[in-house]
C-alpha positions in Angstrom: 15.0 10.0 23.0 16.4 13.4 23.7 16.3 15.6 20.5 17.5 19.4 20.1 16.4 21.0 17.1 19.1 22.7 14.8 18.2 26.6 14.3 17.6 26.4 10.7 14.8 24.0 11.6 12.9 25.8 14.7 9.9 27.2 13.6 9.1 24.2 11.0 5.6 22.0 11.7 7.3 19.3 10.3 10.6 19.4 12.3 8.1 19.7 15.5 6.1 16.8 14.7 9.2 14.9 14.1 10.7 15.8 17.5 7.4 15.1 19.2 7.5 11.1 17.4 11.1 10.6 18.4 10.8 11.8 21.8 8.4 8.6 22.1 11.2 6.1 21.4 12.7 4.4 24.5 15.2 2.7 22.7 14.1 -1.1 23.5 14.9 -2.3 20.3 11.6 -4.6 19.6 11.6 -3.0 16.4 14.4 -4.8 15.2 13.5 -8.0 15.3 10.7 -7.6 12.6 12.3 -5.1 10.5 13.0 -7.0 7.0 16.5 -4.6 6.2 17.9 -5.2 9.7 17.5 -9.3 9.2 19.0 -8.9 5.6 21.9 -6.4 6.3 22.5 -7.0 10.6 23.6 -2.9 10.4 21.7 -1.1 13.0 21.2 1.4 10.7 19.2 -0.4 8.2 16.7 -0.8 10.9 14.1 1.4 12.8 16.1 2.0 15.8 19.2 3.5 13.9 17.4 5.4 11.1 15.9 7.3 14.0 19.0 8.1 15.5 19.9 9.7 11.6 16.8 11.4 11.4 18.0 12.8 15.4 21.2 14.3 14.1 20.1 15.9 10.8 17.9 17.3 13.0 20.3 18.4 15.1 22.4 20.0 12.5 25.2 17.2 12.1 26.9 17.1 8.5 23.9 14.7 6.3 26.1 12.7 4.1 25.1 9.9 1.4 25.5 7.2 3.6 22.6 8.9 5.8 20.4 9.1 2.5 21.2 5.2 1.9 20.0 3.8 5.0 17.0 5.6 4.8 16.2 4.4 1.3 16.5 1.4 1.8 13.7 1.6 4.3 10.5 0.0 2.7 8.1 2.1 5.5 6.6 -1.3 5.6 5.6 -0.2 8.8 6.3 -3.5 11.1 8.7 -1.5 13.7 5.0 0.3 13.7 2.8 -2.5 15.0 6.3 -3.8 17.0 6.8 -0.9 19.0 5.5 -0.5 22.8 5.9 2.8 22.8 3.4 4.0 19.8 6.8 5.7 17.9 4.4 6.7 14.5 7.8 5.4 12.3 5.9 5.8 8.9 5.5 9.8 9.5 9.0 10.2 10.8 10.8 8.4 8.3 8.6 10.6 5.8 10.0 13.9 7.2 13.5 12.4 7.5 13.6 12.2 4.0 12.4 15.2 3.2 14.9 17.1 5.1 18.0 15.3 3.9 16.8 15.8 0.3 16.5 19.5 1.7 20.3 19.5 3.2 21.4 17.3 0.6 19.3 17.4 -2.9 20.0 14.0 -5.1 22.0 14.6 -8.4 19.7 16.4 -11.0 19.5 13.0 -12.6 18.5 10.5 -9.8 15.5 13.9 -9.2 14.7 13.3 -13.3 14.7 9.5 -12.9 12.0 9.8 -9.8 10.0 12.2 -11.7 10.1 10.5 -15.0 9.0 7.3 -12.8 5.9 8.8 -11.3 5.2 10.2 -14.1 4.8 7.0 -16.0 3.3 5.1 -13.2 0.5 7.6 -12.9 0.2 8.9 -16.5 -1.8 8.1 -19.8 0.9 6.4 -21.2 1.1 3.4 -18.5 -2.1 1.4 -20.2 -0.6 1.6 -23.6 2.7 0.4 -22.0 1.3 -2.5 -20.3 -0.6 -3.7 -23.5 2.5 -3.2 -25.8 4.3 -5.2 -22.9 2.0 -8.2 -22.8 2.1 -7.9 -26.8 5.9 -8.5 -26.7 6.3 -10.6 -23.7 7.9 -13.7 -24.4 10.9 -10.9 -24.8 11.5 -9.4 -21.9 13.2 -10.4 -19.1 11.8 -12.6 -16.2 11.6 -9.6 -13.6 9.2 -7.7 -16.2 7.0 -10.5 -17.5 6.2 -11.3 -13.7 5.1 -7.7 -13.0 3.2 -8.0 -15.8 0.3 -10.5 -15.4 -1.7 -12.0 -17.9 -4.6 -10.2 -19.1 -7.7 -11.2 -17.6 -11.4 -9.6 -18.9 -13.2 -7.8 -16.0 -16.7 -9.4 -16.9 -19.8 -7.6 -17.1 -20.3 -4.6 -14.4 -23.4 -4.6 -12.5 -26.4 -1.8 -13.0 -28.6 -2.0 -10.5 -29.1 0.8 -8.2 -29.1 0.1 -4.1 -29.8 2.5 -1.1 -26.8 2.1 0.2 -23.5 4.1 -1.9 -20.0 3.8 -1.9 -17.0 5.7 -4.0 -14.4 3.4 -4.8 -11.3 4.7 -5.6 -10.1 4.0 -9.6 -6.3 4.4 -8.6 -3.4 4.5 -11.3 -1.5 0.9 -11.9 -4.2 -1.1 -10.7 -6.7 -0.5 -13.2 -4.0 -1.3 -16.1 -1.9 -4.0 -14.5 -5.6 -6.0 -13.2 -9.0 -4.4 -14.0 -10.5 -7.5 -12.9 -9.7 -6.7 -9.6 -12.7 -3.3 -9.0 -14.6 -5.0 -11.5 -14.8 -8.3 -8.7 -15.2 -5.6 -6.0 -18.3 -4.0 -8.2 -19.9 -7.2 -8.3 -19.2 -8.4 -4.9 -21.1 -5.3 -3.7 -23.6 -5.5 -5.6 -24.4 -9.2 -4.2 -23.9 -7.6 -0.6 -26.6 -4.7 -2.0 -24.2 -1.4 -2.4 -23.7 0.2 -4.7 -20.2 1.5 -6.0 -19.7 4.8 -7.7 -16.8 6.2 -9.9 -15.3 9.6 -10.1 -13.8 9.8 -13.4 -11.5 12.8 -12.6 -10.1 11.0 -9.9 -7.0 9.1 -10.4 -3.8 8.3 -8.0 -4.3 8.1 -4.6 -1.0 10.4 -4.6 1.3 7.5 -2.7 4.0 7.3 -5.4 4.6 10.7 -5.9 4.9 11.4 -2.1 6.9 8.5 -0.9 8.9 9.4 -4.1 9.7 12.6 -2.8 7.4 14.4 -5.0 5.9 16.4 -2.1 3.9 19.3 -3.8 2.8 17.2 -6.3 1.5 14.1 -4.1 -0.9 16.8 -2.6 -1.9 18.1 -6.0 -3.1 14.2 -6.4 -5.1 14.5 -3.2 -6.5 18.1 -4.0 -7.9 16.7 -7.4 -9.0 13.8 -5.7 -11.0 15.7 -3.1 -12.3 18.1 -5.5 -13.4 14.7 -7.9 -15.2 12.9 -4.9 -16.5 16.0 -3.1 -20.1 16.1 -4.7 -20.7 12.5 -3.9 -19.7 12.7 -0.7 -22.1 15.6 0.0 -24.7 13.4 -1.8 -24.5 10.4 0.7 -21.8 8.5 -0.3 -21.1 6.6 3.1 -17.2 5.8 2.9 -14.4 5.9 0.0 -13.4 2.1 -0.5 -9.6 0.5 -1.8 -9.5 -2.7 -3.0 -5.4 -2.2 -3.3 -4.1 -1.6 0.7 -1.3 0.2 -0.2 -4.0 3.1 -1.2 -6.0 2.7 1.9 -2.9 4.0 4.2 -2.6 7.0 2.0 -6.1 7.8 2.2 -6.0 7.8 5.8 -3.1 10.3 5.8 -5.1 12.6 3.6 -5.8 15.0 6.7 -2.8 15.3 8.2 -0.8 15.7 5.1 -3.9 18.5 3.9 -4.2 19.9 7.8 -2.3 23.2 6.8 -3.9 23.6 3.9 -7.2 26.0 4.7 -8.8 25.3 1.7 -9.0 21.4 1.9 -8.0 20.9 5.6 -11.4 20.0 6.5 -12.5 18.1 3.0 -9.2 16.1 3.7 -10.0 15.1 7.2 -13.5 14.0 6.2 -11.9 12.1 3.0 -9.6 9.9 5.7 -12.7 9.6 7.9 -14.5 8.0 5.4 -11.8 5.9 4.3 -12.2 2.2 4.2 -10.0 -0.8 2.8 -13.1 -2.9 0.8 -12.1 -5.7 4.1 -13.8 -3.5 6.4 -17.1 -3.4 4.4 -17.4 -7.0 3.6 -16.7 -8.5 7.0 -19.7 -6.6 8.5 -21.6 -8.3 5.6 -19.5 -11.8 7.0 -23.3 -13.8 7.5 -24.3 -13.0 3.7 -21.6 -13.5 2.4 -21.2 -17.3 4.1 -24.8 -17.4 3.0 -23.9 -16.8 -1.0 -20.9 -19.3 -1.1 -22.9 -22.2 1.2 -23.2 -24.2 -1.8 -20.0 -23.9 -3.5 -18.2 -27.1 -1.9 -14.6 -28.1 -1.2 -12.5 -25.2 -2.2 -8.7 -24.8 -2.6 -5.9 -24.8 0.1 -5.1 -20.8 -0.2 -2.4 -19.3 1.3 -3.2 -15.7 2.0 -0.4 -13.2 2.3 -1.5 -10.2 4.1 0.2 -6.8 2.7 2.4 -4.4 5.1 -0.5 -2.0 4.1 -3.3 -3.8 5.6 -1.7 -5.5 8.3 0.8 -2.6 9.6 -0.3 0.7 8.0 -4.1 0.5 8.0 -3.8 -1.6 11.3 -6.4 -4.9 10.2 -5.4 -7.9 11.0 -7.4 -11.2 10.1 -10.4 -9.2 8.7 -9.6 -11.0 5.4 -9.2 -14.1 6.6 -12.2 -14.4 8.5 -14.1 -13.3 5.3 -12.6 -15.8 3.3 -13.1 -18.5 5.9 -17.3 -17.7 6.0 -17.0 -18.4 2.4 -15.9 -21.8 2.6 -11.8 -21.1 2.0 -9.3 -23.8 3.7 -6.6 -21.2 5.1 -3.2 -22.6 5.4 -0.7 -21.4 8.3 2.8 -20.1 7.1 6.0 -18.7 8.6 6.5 -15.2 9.0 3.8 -13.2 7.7 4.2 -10.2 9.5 7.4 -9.4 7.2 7.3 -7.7 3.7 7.2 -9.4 0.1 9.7 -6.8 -0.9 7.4 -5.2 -2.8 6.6 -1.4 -1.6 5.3 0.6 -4.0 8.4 2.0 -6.4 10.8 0.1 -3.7 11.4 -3.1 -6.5 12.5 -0.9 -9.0 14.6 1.6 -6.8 16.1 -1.0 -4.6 15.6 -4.1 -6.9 18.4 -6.7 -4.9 17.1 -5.9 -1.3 13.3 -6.4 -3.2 14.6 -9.4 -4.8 15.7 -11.3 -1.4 12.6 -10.4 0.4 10.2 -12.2 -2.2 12.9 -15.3 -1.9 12.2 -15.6 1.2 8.5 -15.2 1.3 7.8 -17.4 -1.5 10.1 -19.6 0.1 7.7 -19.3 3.1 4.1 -19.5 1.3 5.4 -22.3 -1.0 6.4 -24.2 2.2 2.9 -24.6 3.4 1.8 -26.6 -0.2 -1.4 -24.0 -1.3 -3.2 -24.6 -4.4 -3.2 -20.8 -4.6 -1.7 -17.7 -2.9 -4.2 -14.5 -2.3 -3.0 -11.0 -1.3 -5.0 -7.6 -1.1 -2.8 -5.0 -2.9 -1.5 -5.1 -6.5 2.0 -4.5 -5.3 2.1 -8.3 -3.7 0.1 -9.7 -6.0 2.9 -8.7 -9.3 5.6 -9.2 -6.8 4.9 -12.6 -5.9 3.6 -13.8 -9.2 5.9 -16.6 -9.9 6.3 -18.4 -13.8 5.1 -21.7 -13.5 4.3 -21.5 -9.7 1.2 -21.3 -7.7 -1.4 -18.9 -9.2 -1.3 -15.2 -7.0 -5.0 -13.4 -7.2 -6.5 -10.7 -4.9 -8.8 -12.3 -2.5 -11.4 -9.6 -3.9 -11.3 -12.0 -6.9 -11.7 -15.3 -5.3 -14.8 -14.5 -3.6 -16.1 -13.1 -6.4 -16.0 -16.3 -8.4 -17.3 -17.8 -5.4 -20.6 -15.9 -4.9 -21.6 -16.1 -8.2 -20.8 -19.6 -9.0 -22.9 -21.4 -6.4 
């Protein structure tokens, strides 16, 4: 694709990086066919193919209008056209910048701009823990979308103590930690069987994804500068890696350098931060052998479906890591249509574009219900609250599962 960059935006690192990504695109159209708002809406522009044409003429200079701005919110950067694509077109980045520069050319009404800040704001902030108890206090009254993103409370059991030679920072994240605390808790322990140990940075909080695919830009990389300057000591005391147990966090980690590769004081620090990056999968499936050896006695287990998130499977690039870990420890993994597409989850996406969001988890439950499991597992909170059905079959983190499985032999 042949791009020619507008004068106002000559000069810009962004705008260059952009032209360089489009430039890759040979216009095959692979991407289509596993894009979950081209199969919905059938407009070329609600898939891969067409937004990059939009983001070609705003580059360009042609008028941006709100239509523009539509079709590229609706996007859910699930990243599919991603693993699709022969050509290596790095859509995730580009659609990134394309945003950026039509809220640039044309800023949102000062009250949409309020409405995203406000909902960072209370994703990431203090108040989102006292929220989510008052919530589950008054649940039985609110209506059916809220109570299913807001699961029932689970304790996170007792956290282990011992000390091991190897080390590990594990990232503490925002929603997570209020929505399912069980979740890190089950990672704690299941490290602890495997002999690492897991380490906390209290200081650190949001992995900065919300408030940069919200268009928060400047402060998404204040999240990553205070995360780098919590973590910092322990990485220079030996931690070996910086672990997610939610996926969606694991593709921002990774994008910690190049988002931080301008910045002279933390351009290095943020490289080594998405070197060390690793989505908790990657740890436990070189542990596969002990981990089969823990759960040898644990007998027939359930039929699990296990929905693997756009994250893990398109944005951090692992595919069947899980599900060979949760095969070793006895699971009985059940085959389903279509799980390359997105839940309709996405980060802020259900809230922002709540009857595109809607459809998608039809469909996929629709898909996973199909194959008859006792019980669904997913690796990323998102998923997990988006797929969590009243009455239907039980959603948990695989984290979780193998948790209960190691320790009750």
């Amino acid at each position: 694709m042949q791009v020619t960059l507008d004068t106002r935006y000559q000069g810009r690192s962004d705008a260059a990086e952009a032209v360089d990504i489009l430039r890759r695109c040979v216009h095959c159209g692979f991407c289509s066919a596993t894009c979950p708002t081209y199969q919905i809406f059938g407009d070329e522009l609600d898939g891969p193919r067409g937004r990059l044409y939009l983001v070609k003429q705003v580059l360009e200079g042609e008028p941006t209008t709100a239509r523009t701005r539509l079709h590229l919110d609706r996007c859910l950067t699930c990243r599919a056209c991603e693993t699709t694509c022969p050509s290596g077109v790095a859509y995730g980045p580009l659609i990134d910048i394309g945003r950026k520069i039509v809220d640039e050319a044309l800023p949102r009404h000062p009250l949409a701009r309020l409405g995203r800040i406000a909902l960072a704001a209370a994703l990431t902030g203090p108040f989102f823990r006292p929220a989510v108890a008052l919530g589950r206090v008054f649940r039985g009254l609110l209506p059916a979308s809220l109570r299913r993103a807001l699961p029932a409370k689970r304790a996170a059991g007792p956290m282990p103590d011992r000390r091991h030679v190897r080390r590990v920072l594990l990232l503490a994240g925002c929603v997570q930690p209020s929505l399912s605390p069980s979740i890190s808790a089950a990672t704690r322990r299941v490290f602890d069987a495997l002999g690492i140990e897991t380490l906390l940075a209290p200081s650190a909080g949001c992995c900065g994804a919300i408030r940069h695919h919200l268009g928060e830009t400047q402060s998404a990389l204040d999240d990553l500068r205070r995360n780098i300057d919590a973590w910092w000591p322990l990485i220079e005391s030996g931690a070996e890696a910086i672990i997610t147990d939610a996926s969606g966090c694991g593709t921002m980690l990774k994008d910690y350098g190049p988002l931080l590769r301008d910045d002279l004081a933390y351009a290095t620090k943020a490289a080594r931060v998405s070197e060390l990056a690793r989505d908790v999968s990657e740890v436990v499936a070189a542990e596969t052998g002990r981990v089969a050896e823990l759960a040898a006695q644990r007998g027939v287990s359930q039929r699990i479906a296990f929905h693997p998130p756009c994250s893990l499977q398109h944005g951090l690039k692992l595919r069947g890591g899980v599900e060979s870990i949760l095969r070793a420890a006895g699971a009985s993994l059940l085959p389903f249509a279509d799980t390359h597409l997105c839940c309709g989850s996405a980060g802020t996406y259900s809230l922002l574009q709540p009857a595109v969001s809607q459809e998608l988890r039809s469909r996929k439950l629709a898909a996973l219900n199909a194959a008859q499991p006792e019980l669904i597992l997913s690796a990323n909170i998102g998923c997990i609250t988006q797929l969590a059905d009243e009455g239907g079959v039980p959603v948990r983190h695989w984290i979780e599962w193998l948790d209960e499985r190691i320790k009750n032999p």
